[in-house]
C-alpha positions in Angstrom: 0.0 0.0 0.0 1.2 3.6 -0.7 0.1 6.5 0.9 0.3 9.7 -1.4 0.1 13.1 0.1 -0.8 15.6 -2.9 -0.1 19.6 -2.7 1.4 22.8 -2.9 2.8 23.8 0.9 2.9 27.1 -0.5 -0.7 27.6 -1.4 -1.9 27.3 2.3 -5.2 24.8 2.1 -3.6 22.9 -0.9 -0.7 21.7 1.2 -3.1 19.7 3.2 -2.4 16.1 2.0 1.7 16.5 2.2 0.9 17.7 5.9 -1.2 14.4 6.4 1.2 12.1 5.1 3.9 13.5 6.8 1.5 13.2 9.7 1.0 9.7 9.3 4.8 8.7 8.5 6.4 10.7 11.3 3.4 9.6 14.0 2.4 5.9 12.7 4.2 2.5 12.4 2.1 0.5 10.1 1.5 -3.2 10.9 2.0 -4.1 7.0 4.6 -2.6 4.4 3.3 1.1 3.7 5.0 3.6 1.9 4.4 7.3 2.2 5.5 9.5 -0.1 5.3 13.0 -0.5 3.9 13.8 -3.9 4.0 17.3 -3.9 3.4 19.2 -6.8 4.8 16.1 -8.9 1.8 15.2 -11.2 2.1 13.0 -14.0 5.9 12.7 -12.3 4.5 10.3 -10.3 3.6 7.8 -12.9 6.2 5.0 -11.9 4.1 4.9 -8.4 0.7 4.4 -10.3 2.2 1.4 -12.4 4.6 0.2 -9.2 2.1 -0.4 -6.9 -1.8 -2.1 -6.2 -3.4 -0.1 -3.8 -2.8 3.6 -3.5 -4.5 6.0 -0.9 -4.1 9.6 -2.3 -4.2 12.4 0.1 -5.2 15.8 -0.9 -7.7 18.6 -1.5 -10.5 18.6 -3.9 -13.2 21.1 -5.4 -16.4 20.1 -5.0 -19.0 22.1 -4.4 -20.1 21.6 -0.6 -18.8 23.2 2.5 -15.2 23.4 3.0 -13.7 20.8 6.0 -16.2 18.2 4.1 -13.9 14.5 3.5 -14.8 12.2 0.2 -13.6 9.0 -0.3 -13.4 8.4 -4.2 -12.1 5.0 -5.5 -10.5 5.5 -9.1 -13.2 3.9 -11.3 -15.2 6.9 -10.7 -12.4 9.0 -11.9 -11.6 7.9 -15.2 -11.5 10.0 -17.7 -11.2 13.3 -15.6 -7.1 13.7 -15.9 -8.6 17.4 -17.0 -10.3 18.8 -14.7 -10.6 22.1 -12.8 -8.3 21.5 -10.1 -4.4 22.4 -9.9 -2.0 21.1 -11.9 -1.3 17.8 -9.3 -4.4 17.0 -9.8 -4.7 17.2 -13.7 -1.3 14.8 -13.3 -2.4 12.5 -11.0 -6.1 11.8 -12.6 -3.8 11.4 -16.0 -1.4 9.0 -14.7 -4.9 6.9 -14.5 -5.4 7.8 -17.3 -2.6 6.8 -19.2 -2.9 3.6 -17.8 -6.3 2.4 -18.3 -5.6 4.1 -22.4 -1.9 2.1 -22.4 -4.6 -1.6 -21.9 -2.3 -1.5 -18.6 -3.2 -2.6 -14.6 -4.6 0.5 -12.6 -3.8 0.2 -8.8 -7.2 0.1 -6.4 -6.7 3.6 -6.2 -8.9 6.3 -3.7 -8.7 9.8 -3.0 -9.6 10.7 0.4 -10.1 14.7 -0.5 -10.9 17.1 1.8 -13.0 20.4 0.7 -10.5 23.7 1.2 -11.6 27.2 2.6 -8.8 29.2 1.2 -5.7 28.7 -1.3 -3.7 31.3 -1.7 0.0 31.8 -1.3 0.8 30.9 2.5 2.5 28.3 4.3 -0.4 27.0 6.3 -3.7 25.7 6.8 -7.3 27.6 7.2 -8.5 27.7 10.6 -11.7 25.5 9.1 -9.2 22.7 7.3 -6.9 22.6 10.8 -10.4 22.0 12.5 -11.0 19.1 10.7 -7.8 17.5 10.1 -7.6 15.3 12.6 -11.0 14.0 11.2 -9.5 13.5 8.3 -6.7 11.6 9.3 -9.5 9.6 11.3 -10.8 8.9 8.1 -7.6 7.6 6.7 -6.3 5.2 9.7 -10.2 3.8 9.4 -10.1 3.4 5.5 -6.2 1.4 6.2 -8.1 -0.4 9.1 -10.9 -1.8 6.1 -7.7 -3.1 3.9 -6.2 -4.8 7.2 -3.6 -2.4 7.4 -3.4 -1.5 11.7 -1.5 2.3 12.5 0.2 2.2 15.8 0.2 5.2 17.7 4.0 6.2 18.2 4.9 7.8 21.9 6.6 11.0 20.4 4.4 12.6 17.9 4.6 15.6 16.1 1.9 18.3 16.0 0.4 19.3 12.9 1.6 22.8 14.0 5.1 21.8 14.2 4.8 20.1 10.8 3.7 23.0 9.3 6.3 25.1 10.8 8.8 22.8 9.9 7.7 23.0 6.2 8.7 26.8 6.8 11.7 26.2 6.9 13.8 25.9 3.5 16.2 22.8 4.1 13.4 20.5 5.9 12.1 17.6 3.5 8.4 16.9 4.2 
């Protein structure tokens, strides 16, 4: 299984699935083999992971049209297809790596987007008072939808705070 954290840091709401992975890899010790990786801004970049791997959890914002804070779970299948849509440009990527695949006759990864609604993205390095609200609903909602693919997250005893992850991400020569 791979976690995915999606975003721009730099564009405040948008950097919310690179703060939850890094979340979950610096706070979590996964009873199976996970890998998190911070996607970034990477896109279509990331197409090795799509065709290295069979389950992928993607973390990261997404516009819809409801209240920002709201969490969706969207499997793949109902994502083909949309590599262009109206989000940013890690979005277009990712949905196209999908793409590619399913166009290329090749094996797309049980893959699901756990997005999350955002209240503001504009050019800061942190998170809206409504998205650090509801994060740690959000990451609720991932450790439950690893729990359903038999995947257990163990609690480490020193964790780090979403607000020292963000501050960390602040600082030039960390690597979220």
């Amino acid at each position: 299984m791979v976690i995915l954290g999606i975003g721009n840091v730099l564009q405040k709401d948008d950097g919310l699935g690179v703060y939850a992975a890094t979340y979950l890899k610096e706070n979590y010790i996964f009873s199976e083999d996970v890998s998190v990786i911070n996607g970034g801004v990477e896109g279509i970049n990331l197409l090795n992971i799509f065709m290295d791997n069979d389950k992928i959890l993607i973390l990261d914002t997404i516009e819809i049209e409801d209240k920002p804070g709201s969490i969706y779970a969207i499997p793949s299948g109902e994502l083909s297809g949309r590599g262009l849509n109206s989000g940013g440009a890690h979005e277009i990527g990712v949905l196209q790596c999908i793409d590619m695949l399913e166009l290329q006759g090749k094996a797309i990864p049980e893959t699901t987007i756990l997005g999350i609604v955002p209240a503001e993205v504009t050019f800061d390095i942190a998170l809206s008072y409504i998205l650090e609200e509801h994060f740690n609903d959000y990451i609720k909602v991932a450790l439950n939808f690893l729990n359903k693919h038999h995947i257990e997250a163990i609690l480490k005893d020193n964790i780090l705070t979403l607000d020292e992850i963000i501050n960390k991400a602040k600082d030039p020569s960390f690597n979220l």
